[in-house]
PAGUGU-104521 format. One line per 10 residues: number of its first residue (from 0); their letters; for each residue x, z, y of N, C-alpha, C, O, CB. Coordinates in nm, 3 decimals. Glycine has a CB too. Layout:
N
NUM = a = X Z Y X Z Y X Z Y X Z Y X Z Y | ...
END
This chain:
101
0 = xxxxxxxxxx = 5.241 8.226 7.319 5.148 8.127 7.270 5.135 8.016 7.373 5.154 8.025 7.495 5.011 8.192 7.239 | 5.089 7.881 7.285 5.114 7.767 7.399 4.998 7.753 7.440 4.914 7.738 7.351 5.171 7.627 7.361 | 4.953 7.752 7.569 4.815 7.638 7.622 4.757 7.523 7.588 4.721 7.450 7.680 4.826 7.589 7.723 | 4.745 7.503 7.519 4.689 7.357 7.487 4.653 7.267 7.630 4.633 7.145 7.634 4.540 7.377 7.391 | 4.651 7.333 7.710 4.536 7.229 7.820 4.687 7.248 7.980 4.672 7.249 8.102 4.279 7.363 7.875 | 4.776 7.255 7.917 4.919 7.262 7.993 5.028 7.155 7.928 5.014 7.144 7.806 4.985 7.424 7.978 | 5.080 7.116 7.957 5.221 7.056 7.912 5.317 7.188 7.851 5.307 7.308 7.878 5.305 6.976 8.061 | 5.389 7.134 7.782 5.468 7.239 7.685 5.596 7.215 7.763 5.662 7.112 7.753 5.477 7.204 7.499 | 5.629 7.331 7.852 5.746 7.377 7.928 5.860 7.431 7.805 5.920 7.537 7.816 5.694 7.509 8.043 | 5.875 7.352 7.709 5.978 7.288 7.654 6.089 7.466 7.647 6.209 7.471 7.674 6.037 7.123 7.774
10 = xxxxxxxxxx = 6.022 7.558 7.615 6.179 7.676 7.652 6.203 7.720 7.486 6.251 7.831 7.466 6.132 7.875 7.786 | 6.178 7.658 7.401 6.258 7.702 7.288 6.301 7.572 7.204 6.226 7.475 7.195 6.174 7.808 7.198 | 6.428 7.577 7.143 6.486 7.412 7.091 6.517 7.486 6.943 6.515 7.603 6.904 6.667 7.319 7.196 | 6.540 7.380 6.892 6.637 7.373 6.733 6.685 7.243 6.751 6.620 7.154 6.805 6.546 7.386 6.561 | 6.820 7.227 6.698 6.917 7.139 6.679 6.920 7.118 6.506 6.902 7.212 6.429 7.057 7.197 6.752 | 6.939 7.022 6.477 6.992 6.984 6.334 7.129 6.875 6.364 7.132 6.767 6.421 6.851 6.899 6.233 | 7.235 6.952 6.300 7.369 6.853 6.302 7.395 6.844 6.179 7.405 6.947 6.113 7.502 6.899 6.378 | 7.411 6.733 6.127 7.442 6.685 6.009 7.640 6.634 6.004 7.622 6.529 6.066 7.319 6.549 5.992 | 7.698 6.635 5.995 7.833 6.634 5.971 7.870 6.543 5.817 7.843 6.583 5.704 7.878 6.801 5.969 | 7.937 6.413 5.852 7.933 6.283 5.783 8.092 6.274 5.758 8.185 6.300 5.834 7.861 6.151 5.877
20 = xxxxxxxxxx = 8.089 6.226 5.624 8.264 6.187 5.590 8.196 6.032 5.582 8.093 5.975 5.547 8.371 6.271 5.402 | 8.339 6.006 5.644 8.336 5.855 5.647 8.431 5.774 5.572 8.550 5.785 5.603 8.350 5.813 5.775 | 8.393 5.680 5.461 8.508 5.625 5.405 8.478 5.464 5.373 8.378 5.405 5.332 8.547 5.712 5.272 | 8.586 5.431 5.403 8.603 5.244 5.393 8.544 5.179 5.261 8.492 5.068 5.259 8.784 5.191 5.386 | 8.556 5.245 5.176 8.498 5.225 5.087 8.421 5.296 4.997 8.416 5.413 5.035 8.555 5.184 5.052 | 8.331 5.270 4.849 8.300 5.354 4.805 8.409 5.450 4.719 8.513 5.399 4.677 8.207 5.306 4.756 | 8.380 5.587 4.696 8.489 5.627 4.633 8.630 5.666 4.686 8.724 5.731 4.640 8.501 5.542 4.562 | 8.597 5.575 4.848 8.737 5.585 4.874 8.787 5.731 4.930 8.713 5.826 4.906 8.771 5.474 4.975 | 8.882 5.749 4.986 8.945 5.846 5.091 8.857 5.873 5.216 8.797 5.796 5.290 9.083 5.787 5.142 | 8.868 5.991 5.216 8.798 6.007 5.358 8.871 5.967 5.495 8.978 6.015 5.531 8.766 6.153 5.374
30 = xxxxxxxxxx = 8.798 5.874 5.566 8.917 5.772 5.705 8.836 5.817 5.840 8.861 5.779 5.955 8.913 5.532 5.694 | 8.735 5.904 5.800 8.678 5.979 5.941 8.541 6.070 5.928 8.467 6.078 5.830 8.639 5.856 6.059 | 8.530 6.124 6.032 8.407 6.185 6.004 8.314 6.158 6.137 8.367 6.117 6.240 8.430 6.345 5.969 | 8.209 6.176 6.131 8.077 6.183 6.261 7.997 6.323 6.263 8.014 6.409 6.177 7.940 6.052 6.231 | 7.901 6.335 6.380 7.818 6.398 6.333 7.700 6.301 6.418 7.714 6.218 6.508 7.839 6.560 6.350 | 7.577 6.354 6.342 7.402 6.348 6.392 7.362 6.426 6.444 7.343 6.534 6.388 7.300 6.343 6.311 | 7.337 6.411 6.548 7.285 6.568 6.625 7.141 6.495 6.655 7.139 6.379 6.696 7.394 6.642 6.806 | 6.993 6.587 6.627 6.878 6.632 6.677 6.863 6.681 6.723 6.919 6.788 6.696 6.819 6.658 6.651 | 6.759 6.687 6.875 6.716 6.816 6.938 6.577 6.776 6.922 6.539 6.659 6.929 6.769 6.857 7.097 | 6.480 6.906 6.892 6.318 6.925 6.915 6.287 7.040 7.027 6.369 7.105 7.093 6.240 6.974 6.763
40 = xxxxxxxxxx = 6.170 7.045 7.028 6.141 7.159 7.114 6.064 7.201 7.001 5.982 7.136 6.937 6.069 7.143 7.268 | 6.111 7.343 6.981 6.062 7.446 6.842 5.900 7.454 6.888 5.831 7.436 6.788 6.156 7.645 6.833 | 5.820 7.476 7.010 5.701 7.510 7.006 5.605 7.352 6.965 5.530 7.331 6.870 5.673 7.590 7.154 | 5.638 7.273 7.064 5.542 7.163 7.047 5.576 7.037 6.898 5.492 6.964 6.844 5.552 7.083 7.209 | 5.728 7.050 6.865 5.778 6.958 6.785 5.841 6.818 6.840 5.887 6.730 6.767 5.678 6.935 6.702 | 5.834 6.815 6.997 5.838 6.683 7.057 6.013 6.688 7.048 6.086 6.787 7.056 5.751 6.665 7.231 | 6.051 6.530 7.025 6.178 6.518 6.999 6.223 6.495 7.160 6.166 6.450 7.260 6.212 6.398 6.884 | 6.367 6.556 7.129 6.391 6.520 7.269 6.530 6.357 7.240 6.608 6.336 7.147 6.469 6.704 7.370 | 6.509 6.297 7.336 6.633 6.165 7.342 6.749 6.211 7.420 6.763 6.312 7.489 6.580 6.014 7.426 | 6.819 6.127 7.398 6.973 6.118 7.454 6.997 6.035 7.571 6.913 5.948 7.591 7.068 6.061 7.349
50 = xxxxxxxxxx = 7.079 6.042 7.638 7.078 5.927 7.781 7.219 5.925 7.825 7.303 6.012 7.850 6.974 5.980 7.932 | 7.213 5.765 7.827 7.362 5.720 7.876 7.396 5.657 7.791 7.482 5.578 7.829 7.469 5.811 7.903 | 7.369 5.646 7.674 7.459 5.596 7.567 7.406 5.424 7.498 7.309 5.365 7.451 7.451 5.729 7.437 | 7.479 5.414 7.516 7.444 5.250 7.410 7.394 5.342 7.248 7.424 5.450 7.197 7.662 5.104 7.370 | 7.294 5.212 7.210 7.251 5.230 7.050 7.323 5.160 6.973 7.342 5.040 6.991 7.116 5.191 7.011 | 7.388 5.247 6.847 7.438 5.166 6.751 7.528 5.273 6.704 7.524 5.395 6.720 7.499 5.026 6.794 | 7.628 5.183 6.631 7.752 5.328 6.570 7.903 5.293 6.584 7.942 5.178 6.566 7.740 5.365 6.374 | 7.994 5.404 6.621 8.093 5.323 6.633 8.175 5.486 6.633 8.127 5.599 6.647 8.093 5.196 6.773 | 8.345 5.428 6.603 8.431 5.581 6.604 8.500 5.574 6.677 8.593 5.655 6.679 8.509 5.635 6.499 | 8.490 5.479 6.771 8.559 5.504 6.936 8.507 5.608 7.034 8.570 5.672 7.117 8.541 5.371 7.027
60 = xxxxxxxxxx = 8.345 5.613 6.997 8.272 5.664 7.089 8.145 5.716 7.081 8.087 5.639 7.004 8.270 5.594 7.162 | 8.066 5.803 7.117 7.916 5.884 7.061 7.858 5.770 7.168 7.889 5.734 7.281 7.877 6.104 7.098 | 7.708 5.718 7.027 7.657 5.622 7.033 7.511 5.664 6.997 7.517 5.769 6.933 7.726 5.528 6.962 | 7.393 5.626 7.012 7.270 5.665 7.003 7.187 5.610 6.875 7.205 5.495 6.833 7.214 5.631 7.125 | 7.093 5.699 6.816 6.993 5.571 6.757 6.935 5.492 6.859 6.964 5.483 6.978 6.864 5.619 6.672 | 6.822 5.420 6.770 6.787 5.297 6.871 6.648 5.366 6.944 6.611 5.336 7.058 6.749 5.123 6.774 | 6.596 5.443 6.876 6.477 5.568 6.932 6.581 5.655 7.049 6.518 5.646 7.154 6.410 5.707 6.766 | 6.649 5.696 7.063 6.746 5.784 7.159 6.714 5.905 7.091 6.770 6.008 7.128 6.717 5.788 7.335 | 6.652 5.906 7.022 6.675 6.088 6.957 6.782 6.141 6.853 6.771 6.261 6.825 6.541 6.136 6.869 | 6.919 6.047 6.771 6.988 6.128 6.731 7.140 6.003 6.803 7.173 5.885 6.802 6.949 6.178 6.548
70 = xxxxxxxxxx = 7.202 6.185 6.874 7.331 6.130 6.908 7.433 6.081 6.793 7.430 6.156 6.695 7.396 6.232 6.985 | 7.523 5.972 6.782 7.598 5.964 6.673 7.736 6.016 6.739 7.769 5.939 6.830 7.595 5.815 6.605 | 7.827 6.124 6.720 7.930 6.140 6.775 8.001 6.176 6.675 7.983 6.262 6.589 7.930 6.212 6.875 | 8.135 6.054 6.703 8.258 6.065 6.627 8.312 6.215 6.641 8.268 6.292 6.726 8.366 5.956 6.680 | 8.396 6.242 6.563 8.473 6.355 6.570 8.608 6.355 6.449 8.612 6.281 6.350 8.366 6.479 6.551 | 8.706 6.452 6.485 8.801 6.466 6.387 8.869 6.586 6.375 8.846 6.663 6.468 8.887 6.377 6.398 | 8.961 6.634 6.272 9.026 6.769 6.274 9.100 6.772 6.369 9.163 6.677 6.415 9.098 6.809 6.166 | 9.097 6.903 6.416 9.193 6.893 6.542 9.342 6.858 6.475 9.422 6.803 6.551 9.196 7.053 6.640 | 9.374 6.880 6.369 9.499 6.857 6.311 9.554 6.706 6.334 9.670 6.683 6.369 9.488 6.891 6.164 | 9.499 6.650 6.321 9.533 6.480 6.328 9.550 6.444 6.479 9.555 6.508 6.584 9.396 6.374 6.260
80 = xxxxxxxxxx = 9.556 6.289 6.434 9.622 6.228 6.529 9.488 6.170 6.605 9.390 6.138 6.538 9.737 6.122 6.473 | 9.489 6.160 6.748 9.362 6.088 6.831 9.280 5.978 6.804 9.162 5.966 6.837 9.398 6.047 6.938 | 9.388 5.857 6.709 9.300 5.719 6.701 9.285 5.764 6.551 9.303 5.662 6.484 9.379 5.541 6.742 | 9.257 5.887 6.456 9.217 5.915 6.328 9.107 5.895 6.313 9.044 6.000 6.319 9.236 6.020 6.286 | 9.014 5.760 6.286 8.905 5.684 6.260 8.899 5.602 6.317 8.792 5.557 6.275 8.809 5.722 6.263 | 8.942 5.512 6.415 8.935 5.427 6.508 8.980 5.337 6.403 9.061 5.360 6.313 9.008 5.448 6.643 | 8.884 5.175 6.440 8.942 5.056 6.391 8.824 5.060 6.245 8.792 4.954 6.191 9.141 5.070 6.362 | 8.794 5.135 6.219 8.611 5.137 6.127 8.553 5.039 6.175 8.578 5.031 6.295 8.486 5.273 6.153 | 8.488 4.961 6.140 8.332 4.872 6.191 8.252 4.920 6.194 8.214 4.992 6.102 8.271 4.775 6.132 | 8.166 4.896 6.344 8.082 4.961 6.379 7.965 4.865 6.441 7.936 4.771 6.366 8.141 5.057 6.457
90 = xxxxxxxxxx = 7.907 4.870 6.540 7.808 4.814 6.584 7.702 4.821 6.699 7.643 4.926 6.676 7.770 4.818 6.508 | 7.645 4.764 6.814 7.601 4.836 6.897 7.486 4.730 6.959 7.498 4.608 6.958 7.713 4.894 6.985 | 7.380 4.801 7.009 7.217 4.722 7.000 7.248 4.676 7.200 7.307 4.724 7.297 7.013 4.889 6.945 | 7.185 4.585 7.173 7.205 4.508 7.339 7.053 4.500 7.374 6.969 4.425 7.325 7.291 4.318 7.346 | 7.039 4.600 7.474 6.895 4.558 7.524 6.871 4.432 7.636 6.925 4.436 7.747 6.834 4.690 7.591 | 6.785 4.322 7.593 6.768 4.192 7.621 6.598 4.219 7.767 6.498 4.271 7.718 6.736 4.090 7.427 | 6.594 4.190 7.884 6.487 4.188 7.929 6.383 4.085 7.873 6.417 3.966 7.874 6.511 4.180 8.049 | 6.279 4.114 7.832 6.159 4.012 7.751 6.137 3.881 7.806 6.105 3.785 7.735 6.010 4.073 7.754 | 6.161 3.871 7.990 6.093 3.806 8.050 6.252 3.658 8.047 6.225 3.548 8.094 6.021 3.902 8.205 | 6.336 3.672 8.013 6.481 3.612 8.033 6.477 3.535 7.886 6.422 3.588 7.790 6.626 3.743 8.057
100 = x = 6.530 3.426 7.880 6.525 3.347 7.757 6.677 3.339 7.678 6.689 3.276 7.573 6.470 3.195 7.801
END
């Protein structure tokens, strides 16, 4: 049981991965896939963020929401070839300092 009048030492998680076909168009062929990964901490509910990563989406590379709580990471069958989704449009958030014009 948690303390209320403590910080929640965070020792139990759940993950939710969601696993995405990706296609150029509607209808079309599948030209890649991603996944969404969540982490919480199962007792308190507090989300946990991601670090390091630029926000936005892209299939070169695992990319963040703009909150840092769901990783976007490309992925593919191991069967294929390495650049199998690469060259998709994608997109990525530029953090600007407030005080700079």
């Amino acid at each position: 049981m948690t303390n209320p009048d403590l910080p929640c030492p965070h020792e139990n998680f759940e993950a939710h991965v969601e696993v995405n076909r990706v296609t150029a168009t509607d209808d079309g062929p599948v030209v890649a896939y991603s996944a969404d990964i969540r982490v919480r901490c199962r007792d308190c509910d507090e989300p946990f963020r991601w670090t390091g990563l630029q926000a936005g989406l892209s299939q070169a590379h695992p990319t963040v929401s703009v909150d840092e709580t769901e990783l976007r990471a490309p992925l593919r069958p191991a069967s294929v070839d390495p650049d199998f989704g690469l060259g998709l449009p994608g997109f990525v958030v530029r953090y600007r300092d407030g005080d700079r014009a």
